[in-house]
Backbone bond lengths (Angstrom), bond angles and torsions (degrees), N, CA, C in turn:
res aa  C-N    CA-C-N  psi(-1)  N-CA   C-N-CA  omega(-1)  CA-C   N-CA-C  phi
1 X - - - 1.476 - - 1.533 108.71 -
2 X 1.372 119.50 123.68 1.572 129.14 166.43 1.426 114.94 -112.93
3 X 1.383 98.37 123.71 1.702 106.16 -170.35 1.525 111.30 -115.28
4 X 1.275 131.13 142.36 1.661 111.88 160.14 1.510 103.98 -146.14
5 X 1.368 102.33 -175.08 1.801 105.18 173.10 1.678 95.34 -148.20
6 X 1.017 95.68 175.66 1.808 120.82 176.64 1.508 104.25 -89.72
7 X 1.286 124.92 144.55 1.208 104.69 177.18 1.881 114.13 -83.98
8 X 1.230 120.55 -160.56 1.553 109.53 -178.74 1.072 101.35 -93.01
9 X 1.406 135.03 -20.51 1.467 144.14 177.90 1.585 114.61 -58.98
10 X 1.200 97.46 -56.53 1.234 105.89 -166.60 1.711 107.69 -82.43
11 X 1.687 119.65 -16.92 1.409 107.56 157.15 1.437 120.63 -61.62
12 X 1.231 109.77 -45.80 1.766 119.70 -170.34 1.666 93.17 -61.77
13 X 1.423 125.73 -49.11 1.078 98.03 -165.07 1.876 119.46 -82.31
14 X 1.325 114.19 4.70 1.546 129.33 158.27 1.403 103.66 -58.91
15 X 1.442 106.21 -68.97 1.810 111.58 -171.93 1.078 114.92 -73.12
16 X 1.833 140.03 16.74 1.130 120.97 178.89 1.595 103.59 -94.52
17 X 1.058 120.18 -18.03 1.514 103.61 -170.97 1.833 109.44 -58.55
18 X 1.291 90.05 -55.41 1.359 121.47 -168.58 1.902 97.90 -41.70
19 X 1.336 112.26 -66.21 1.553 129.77 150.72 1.914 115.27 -5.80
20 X 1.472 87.00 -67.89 1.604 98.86 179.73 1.520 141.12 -67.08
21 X 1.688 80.95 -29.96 1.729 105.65 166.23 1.108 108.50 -75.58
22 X 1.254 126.28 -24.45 1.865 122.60 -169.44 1.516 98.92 -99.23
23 X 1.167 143.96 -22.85 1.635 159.31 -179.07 1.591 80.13 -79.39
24 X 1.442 138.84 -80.25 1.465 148.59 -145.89 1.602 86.62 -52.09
25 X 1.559 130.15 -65.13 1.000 135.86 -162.72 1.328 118.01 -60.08
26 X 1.347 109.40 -41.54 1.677 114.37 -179.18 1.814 117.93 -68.92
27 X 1.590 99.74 -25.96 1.249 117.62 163.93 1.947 119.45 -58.54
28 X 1.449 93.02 -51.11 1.625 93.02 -175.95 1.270 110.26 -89.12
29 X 1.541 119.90 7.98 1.291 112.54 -173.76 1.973 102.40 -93.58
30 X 1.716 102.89 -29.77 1.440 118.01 -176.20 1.981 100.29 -82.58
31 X 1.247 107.05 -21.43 1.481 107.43 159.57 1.159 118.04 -64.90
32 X 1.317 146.86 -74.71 1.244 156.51 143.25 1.301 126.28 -4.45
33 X 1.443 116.53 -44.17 1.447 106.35 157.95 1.611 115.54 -111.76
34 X 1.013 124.66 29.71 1.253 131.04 174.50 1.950 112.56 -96.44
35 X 1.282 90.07 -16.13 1.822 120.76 -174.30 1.776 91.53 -61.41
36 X 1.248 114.82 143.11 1.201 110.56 174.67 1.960 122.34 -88.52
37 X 1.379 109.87 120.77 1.253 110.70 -163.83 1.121 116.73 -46.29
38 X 1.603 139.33 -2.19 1.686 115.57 168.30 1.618 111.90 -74.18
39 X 1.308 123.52 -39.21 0.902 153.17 143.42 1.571 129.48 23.02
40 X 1.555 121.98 40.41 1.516 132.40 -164.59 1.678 106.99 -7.32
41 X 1.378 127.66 103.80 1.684 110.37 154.22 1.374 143.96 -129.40
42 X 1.663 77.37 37.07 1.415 98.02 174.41 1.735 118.47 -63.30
43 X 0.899 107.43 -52.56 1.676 106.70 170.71 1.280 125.18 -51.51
44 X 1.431 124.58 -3.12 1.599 164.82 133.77 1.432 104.32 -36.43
45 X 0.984 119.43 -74.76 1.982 117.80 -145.41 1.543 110.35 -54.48
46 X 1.597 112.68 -23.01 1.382 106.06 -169.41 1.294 108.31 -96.43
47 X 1.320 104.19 -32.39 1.881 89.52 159.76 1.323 126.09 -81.17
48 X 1.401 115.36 13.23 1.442 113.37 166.00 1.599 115.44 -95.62
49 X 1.256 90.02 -29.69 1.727 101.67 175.88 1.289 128.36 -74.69
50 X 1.723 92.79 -16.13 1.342 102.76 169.26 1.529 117.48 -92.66
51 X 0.943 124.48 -5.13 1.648 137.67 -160.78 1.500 95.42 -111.05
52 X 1.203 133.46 -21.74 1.365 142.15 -158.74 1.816 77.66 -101.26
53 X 1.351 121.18 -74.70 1.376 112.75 -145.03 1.690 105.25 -78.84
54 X 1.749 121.20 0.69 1.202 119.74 -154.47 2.260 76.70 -116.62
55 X 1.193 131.12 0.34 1.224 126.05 176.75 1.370 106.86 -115.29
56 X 1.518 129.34 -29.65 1.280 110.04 149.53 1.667 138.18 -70.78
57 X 1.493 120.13 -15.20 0.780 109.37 162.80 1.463 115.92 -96.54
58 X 1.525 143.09 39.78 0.869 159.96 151.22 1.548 99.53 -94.44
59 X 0.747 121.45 -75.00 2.138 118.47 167.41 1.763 104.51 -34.83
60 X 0.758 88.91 -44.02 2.073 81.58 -156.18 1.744 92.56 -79.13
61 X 1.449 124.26 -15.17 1.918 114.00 -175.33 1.101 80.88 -95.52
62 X 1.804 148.77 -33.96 1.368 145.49 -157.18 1.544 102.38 -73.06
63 X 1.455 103.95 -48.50 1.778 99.11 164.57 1.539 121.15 -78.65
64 X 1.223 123.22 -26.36 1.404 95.79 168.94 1.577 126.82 -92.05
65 X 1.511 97.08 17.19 1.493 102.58 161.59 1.446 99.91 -75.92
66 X 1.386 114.04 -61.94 1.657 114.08 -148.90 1.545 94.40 -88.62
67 X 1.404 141.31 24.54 1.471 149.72 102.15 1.276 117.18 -31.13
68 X 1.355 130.87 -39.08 1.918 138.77 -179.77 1.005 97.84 -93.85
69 X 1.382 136.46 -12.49 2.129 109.31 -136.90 2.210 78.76 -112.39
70 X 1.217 77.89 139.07 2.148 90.05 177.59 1.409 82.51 -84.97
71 X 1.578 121.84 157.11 1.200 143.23 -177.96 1.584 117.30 -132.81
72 X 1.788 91.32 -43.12 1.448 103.85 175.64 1.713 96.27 -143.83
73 X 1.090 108.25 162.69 1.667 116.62 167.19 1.631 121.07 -175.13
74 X 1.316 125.24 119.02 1.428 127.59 155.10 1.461 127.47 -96.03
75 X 1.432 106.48 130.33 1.876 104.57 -176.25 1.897 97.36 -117.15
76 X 1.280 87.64 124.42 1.680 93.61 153.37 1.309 124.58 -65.99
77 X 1.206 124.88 -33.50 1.614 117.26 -125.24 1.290 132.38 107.04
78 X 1.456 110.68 -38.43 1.866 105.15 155.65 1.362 109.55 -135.75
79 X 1.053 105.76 -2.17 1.648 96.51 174.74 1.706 119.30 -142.10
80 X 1.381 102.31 130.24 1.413 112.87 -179.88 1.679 130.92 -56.66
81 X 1.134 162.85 101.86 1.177 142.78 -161.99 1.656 103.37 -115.16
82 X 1.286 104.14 120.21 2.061 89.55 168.42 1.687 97.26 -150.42
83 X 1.644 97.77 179.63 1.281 127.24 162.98 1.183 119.66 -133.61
84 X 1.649 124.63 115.70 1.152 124.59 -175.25 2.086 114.18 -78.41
85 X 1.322 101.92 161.98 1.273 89.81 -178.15 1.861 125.97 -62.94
86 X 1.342 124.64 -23.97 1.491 148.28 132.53 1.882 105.66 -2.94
87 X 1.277 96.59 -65.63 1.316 107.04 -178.65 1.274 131.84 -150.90
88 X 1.463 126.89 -177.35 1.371 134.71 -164.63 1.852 121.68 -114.87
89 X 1.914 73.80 2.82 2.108 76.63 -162.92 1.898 76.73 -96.74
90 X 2.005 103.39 147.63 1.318 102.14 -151.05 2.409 76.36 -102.54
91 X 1.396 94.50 154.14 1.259 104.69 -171.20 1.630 113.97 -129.28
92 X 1.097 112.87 129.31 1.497 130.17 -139.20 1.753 97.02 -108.67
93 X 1.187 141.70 113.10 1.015 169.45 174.85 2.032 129.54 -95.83
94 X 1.226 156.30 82.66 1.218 147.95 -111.45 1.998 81.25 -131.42
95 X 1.008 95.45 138.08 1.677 96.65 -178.80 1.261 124.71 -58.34
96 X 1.444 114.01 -36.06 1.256 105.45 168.67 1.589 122.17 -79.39
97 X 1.198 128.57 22.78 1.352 143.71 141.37 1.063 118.42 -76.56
98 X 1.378 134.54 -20.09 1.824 127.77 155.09 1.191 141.93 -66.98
99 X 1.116 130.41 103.24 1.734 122.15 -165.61 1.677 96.80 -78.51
100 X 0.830 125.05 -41.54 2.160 118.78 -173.89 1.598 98.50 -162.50
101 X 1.177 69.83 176.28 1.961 96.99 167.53 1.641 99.73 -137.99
102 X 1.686 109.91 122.02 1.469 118.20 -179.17 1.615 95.21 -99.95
103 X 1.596 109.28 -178.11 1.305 123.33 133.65 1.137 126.00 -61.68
104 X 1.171 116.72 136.04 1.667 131.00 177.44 1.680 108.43 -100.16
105 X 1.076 139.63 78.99 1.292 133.50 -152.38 1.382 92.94 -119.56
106 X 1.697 109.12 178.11 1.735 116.42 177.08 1.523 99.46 -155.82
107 X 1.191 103.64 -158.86 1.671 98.19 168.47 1.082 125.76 -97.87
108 X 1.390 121.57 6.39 1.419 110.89 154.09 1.412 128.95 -119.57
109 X 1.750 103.82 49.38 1.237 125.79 -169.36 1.152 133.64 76.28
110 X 0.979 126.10 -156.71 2.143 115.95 -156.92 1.286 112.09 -95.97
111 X 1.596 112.89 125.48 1.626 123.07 -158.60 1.501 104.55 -107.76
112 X 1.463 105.95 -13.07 1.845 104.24 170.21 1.634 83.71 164.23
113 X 1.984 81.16 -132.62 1.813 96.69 -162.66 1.239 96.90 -119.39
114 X 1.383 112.78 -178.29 1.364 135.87 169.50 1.316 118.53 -127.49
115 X 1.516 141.52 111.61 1.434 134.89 172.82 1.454 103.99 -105.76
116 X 1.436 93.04 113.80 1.912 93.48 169.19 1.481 111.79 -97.40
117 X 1.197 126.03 165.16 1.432 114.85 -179.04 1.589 71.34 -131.96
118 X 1.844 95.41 -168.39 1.487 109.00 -149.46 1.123 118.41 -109.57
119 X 1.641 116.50 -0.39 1.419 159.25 144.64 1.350 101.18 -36.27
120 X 1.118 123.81 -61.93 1.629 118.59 -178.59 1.904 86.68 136.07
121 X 0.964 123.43 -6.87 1.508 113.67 -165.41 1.737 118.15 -79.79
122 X 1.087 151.06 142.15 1.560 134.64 -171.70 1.599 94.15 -124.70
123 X 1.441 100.37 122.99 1.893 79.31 164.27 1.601 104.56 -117.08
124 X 1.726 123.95 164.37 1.002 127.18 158.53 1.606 135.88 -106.07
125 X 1.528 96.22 136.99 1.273 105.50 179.08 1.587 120.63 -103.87
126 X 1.349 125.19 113.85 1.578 125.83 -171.79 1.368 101.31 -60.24
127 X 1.495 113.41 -156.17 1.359 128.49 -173.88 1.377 114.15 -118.81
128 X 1.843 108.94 -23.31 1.175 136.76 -170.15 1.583 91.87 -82.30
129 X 0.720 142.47 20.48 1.606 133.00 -160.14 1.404 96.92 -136.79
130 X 1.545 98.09 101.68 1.806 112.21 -170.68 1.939 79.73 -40.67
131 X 1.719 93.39 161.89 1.290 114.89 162.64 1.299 118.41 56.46
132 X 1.635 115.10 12.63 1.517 123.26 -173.58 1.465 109.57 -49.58
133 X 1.633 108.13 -64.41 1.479 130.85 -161.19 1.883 103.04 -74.18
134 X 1.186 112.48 -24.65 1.662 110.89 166.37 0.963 94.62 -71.27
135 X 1.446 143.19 -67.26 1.244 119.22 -134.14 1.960 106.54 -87.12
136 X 1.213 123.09 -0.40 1.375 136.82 160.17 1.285 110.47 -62.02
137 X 1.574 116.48 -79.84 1.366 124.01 156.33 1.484 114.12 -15.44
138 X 1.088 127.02 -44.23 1.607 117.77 -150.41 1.807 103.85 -112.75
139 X 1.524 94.08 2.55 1.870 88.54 -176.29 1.575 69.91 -118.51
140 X 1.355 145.92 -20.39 1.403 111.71 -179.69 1.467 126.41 -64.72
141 X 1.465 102.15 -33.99 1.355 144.28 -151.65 1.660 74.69 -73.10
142 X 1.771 123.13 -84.65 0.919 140.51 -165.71 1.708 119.74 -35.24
143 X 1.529 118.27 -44.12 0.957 125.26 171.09 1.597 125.66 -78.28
144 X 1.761 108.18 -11.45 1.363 93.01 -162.88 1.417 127.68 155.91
145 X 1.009 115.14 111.02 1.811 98.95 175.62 1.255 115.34 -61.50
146 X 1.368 123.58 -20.93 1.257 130.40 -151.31 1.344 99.19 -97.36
147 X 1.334 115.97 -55.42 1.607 117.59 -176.03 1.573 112.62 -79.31
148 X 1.423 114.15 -22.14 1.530 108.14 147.74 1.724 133.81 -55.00
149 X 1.411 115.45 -59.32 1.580 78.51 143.89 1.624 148.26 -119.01
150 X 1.120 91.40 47.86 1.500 84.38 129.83 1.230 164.18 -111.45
151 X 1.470 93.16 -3.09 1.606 128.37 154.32 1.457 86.96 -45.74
152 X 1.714 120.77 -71.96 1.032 109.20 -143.77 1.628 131.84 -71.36
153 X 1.289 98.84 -0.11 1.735 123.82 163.93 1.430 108.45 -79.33
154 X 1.319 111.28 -21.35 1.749 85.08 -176.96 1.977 108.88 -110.45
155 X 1.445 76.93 111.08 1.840 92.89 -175.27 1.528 95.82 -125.94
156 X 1.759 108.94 99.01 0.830 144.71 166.62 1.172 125.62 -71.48
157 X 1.326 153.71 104.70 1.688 155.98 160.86 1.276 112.37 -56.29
158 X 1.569 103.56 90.43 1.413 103.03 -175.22 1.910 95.21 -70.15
159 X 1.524 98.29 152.12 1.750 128.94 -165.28 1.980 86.41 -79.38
160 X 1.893 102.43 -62.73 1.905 102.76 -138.49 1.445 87.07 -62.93
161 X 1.357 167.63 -0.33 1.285 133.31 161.37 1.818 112.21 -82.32
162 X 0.823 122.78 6.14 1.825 134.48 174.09 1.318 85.98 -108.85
163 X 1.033 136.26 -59.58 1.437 121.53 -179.69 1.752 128.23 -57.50
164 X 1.075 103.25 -29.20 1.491 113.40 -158.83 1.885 87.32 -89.86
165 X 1.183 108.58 -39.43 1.755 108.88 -175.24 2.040 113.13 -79.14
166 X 1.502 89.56 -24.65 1.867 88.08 164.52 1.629 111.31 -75.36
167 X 1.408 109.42 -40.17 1.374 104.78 172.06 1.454 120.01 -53.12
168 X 1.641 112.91 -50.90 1.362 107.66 168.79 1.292 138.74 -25.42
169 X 1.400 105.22 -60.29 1.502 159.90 -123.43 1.890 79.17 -100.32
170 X 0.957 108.84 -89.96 1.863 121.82 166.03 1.819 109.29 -22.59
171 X 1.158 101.77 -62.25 1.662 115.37 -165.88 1.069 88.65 -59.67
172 X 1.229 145.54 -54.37 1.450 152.19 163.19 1.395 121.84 -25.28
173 X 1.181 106.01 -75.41 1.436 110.39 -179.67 1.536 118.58 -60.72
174 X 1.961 114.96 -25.49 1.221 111.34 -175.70 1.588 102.52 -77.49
175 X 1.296 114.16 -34.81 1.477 120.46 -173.63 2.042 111.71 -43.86
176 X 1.680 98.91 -57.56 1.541 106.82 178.05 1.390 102.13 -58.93
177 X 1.517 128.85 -36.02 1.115 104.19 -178.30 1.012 135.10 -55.25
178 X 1.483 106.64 -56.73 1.474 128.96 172.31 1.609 118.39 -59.57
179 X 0.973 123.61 14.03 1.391 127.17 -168.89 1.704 105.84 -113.08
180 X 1.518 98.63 -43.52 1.174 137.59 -164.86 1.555 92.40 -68.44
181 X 1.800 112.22 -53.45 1.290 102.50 -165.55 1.483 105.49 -86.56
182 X 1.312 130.35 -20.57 1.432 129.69 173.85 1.676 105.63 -53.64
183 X 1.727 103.86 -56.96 1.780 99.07 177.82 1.448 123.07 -48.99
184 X 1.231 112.56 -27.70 1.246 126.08 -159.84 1.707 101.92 -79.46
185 X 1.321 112.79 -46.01 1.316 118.63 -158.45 1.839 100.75 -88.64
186 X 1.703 117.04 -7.95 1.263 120.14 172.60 1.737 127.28 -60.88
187 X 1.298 118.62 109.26 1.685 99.03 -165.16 1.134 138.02 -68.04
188 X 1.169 135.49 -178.24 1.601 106.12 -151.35 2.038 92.57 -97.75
189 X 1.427 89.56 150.34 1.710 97.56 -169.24 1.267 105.40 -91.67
190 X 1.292 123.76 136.44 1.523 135.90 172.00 1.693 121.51 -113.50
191 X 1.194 113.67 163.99 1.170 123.26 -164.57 1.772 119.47 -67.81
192 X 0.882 140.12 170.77 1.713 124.27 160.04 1.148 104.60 -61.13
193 X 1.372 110.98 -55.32 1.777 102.74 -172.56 1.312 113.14 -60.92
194 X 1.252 127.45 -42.82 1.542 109.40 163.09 1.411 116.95 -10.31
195 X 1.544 84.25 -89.18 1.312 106.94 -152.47 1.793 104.37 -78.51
196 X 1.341 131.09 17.22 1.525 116.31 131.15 1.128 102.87 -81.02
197 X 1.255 147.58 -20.47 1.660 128.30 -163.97 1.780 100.68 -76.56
198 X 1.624 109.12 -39.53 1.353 116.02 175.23 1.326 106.93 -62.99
199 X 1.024 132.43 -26.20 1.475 134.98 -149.11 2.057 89.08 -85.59
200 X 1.571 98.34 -74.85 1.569 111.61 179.61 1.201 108.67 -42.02
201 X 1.851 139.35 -18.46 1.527 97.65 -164.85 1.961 79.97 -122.82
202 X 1.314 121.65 60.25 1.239 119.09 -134.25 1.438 127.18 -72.09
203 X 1.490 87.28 115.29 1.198 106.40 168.69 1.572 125.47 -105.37
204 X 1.360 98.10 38.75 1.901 104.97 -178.38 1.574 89.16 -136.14
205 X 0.899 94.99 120.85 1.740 116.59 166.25 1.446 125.15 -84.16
206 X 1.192 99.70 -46.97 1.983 129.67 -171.38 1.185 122.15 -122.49
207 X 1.108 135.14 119.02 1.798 136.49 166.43 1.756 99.44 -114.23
208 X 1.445 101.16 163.22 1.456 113.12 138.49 1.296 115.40 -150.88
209 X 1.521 110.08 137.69 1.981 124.89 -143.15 1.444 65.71 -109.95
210 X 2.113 99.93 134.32 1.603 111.48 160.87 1.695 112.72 -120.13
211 X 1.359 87.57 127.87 1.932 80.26 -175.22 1.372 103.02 81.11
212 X 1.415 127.24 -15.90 1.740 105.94 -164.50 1.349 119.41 86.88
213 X 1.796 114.57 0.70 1.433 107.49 -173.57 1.340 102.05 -139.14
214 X 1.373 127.18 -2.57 1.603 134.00 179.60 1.456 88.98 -113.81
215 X 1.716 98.82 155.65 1.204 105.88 164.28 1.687 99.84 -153.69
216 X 1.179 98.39 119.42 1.930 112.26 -175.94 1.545 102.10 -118.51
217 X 1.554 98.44 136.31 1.594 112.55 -179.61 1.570 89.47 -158.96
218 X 1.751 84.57 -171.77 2.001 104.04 -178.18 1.514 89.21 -130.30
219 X 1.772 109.72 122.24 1.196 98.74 154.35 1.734 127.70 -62.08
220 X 0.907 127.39 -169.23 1.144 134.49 167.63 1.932 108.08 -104.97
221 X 1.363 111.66 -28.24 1.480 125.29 147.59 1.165 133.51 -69.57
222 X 1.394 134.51 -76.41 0.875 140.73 -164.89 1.728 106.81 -112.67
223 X 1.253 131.33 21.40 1.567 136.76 151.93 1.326 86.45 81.79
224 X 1.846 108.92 -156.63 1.617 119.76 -168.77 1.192 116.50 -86.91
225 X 1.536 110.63 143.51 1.485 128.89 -160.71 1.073 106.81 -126.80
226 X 1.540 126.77 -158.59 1.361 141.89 -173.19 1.386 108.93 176.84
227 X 0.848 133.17 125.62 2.056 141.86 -174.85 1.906 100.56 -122.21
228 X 0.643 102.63 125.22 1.900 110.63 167.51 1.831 102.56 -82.13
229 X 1.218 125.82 85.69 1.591 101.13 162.64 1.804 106.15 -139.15
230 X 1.036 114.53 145.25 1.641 96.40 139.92 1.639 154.84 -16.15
231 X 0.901 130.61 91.33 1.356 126.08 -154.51 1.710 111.91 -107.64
232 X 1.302 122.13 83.06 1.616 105.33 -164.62 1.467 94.01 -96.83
233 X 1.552 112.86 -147.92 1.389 111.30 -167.50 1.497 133.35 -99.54
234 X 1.654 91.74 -3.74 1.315 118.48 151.98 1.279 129.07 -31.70
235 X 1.766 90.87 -70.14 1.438 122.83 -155.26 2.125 88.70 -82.45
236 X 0.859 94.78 -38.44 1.898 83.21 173.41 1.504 120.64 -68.97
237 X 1.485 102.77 -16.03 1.360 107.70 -163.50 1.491 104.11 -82.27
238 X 1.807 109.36 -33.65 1.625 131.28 165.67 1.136 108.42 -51.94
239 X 1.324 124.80 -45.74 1.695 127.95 -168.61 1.184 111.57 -58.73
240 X 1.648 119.69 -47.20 1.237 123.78 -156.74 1.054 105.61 -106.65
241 X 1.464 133.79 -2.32 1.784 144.47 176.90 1.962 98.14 -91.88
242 X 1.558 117.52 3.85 1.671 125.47 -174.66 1.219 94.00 -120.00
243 X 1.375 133.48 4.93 1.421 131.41 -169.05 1.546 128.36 63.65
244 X 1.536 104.47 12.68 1.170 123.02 177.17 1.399 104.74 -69.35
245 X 1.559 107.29 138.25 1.750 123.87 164.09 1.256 119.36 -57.15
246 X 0.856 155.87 138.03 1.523 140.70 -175.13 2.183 108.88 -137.70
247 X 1.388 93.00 104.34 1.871 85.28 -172.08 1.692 98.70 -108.23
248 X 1.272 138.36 166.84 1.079 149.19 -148.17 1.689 98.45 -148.46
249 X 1.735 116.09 130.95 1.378 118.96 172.85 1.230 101.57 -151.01
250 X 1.479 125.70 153.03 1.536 135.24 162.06 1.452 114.53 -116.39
251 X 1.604 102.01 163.26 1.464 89.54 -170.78 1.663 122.88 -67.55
252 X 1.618 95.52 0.57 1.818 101.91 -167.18 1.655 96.91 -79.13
253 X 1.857 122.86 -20.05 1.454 108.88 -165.22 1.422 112.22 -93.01
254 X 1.321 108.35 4.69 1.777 130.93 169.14 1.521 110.17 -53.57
255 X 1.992 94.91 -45.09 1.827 92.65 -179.23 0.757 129.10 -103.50
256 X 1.588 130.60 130.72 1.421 152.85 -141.87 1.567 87.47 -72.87
């Protein structure tokens, strides 16, 4: 009997990307509507659409990696036993369902094994995975001189880790963008006293109070603003006794 596991290290550090992309997203998604609704964002949608479709398919190769990746596995001698990192239900494999065991290599040299079965399915085995290199040895051994090497000719360059790091790599760069252009397009914030001084010689026509604690308008001087204050019923009652417009938003009417 040959048994091994993954260590816990080396799972977390499989599932963190995946982790970061879904944290990155929840971030630009509370960016995005946190933006104040006068606020043009149309020049927005395509880098959101792109960040949306370039982070799910970063999730969906992240699971069908850890769909391949062995986590745990015991071999008798005729029968395979594992759990891929994907999941916990353990999946039973019979030897003569294995066509080889390859190298599992990358570009910075050999990361374990490869077991293909005859199904068409490949799974991977790291290096980090007590008992990796026995249990290769012992299904090559088991199946064959013959199908040992030729397993051992086929050293394949697996693509999804070049893939999975351009995706990163992208999601990345669209993220600063889009972050970049949300800050950018935010108007510039002024003081209370400002904006009573704007208010008294008045050149504000229009507000809309968010939450009761923002207040966004266009001077008639100095264009669109933003003030941080308190707004009770006073202070609305002032707005609209100056002939000021007065519109009302929460952060819930932000989402579509």
């Amino acid at each position: 009997m040959i048994a091994g596991a993954m260590p816990k290290w080396q799972q977390y550090s499989h599932r963190s990307p995946v982790v970061m992309v879904i944290l990155l997203g929840a971030l630009m998604w509370w960016g995005v509507h946190s933006a104040p609704s006068q606020q043009a964002q149309g020049d927005n949608v395509w880098v959101i659409a792109w960040m949306i479709v370039l982070g799910l398919g970063f999730i969906g190769s992240g699971f069908w990696f850890w769909k391949r990746l062995i986590k745990e596995f015991d071999y008798d001698g005729r029968t395979l036993m594992f759990k891929t990192l994907a999941s916990s239900v353990t999946e039973f494999r019979d030897l003569s369902a294995i066509e080889g065991v390859g190298e599992w290599t990358g570009r910075g040299g050999p990361l374990g094994f490869s077991i293909k079965f005859r199904d068409g399915v490949k799974l991977y085995l790291q290096n980090g995975v007590s008992n990796a290199a026995a249990l290769a040895e012992r299904l090559r051994h088991d199946l064959g001189s013959s199908a040992s090497e030729k397993s051992a000719m086929e050293r394949r360059h697996p693509v999804h880790l070049a893939l999975i790091l351009s995706i990163a790599i992208c999601a990345g760069l669209l993220a600063s963008l889009a972050t970049s252009k949300l800050l950018h397009r935010f108007p510039p914030e002024i003081s209370p006293a400002e904006f009573l001084s704007e208010l008294n010689e008045q050149h504000v026509v229009r507000v809309v109070i968010e939450d009761r604690r923002i207040i966004a308008g266009t001077s008639s001087t100095r264009g669109a603003f933003r003030v941080r204050m308190p707004v009770d019923d006073a202070m609305e009652n002032e707005l609209r006794s100056r002939g000021v417009v007065v519109d009302f938003e929460t952060s819930s009417d932000l989402i579509p």
